[in-house]
C-alpha positions in Angstrom: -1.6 12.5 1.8 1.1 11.0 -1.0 -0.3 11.2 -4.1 0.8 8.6 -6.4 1.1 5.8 -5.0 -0.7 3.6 -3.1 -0.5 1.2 -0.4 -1.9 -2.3 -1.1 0.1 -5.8 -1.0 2.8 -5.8 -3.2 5.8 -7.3 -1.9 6.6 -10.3 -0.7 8.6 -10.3 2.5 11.9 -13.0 3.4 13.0 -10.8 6.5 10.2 -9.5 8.9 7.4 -11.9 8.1 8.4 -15.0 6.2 11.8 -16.5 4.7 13.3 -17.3 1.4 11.0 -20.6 1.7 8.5 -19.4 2.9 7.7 -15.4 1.7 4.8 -13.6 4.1 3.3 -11.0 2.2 3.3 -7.3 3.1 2.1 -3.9 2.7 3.9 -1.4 0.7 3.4 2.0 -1.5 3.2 1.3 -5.1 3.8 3.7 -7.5 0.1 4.1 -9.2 -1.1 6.7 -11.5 -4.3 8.7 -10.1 -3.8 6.9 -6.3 -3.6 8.7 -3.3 -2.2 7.2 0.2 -3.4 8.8 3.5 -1.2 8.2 6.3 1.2 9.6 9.4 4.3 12.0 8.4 6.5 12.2 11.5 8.6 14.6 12.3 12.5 14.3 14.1 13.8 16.2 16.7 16.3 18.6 15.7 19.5 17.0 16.0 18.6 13.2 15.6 18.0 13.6 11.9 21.1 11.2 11.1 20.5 8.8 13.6 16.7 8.5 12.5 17.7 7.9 9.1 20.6 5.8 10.2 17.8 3.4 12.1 15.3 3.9 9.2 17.7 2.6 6.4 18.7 -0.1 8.5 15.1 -1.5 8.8 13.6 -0.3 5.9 16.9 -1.2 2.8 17.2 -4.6 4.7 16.7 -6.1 1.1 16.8 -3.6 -1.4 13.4 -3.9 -2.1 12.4 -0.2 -0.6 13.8 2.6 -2.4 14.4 5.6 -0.3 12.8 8.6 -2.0 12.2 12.1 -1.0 8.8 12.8 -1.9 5.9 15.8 -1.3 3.1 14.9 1.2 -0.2 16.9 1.8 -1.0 17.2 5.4 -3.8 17.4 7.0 -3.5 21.7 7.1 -2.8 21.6 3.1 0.6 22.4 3.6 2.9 20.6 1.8 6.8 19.2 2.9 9.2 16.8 1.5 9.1 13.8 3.4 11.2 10.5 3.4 9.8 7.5 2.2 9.9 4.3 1.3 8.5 2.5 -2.0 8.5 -0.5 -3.5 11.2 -0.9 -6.0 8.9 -2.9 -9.2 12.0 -4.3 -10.7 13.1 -6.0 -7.2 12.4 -10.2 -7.0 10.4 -9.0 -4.0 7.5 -7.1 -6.0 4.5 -9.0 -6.5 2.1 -6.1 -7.3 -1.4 -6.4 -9.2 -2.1 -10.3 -7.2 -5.8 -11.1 -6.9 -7.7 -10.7 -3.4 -7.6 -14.6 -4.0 -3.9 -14.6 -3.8 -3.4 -12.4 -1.2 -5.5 -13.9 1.0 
């Protein structure tokens, strides 16, 4: 679990699911006070860290709208580890957080 943030749709998207014309909207994690986000950590295979984050940056920093941050997750045993992630940046052209279910529909 990230505490934090949450996921909800908050950023429009030119790359993957839409273009500069025509912006799809997406999913990200939004920084939001008292939220919580359950999801999958992954783990990488000793020796493929840099090529992991190699692929990851490439994908995810396409637009500068993700920043990469190194943040705590809770997993499912309690334990707690630093994990990679990716967040919406709220100051990027690309952030369109607090729309109506209206609007994102």
């Amino acid at each position: 679990m990230l505490h934090g943030y949450a996921r909800s749709f908050c950023m429009t998207s030119i790359h993957h699911r839409g273009t500069e014309d025509h912006p799809g909207l997406v999913l990200a994690l939004d920084a939001t006070e008292g939220a919580h986000c359950k999801g999958l950590a992954l783990s990488v295979e000793a020796g493929h860290e840099e090529q992991t984050l190699a692929e990851l940056r490439e994908r995810e920093l396409i637009s500068s709208a993700y920043l990469e941050r190194d943040l705590e997750v809770e997993l499912a045993d309690s334990s707690i580890v630093i994990a990679v992630t990716y967040v919406i940046d709220p100051h990027h052209v690309q952030y369109c957080g607090g729309l109506s279910l209206e609007k994102q529909a």
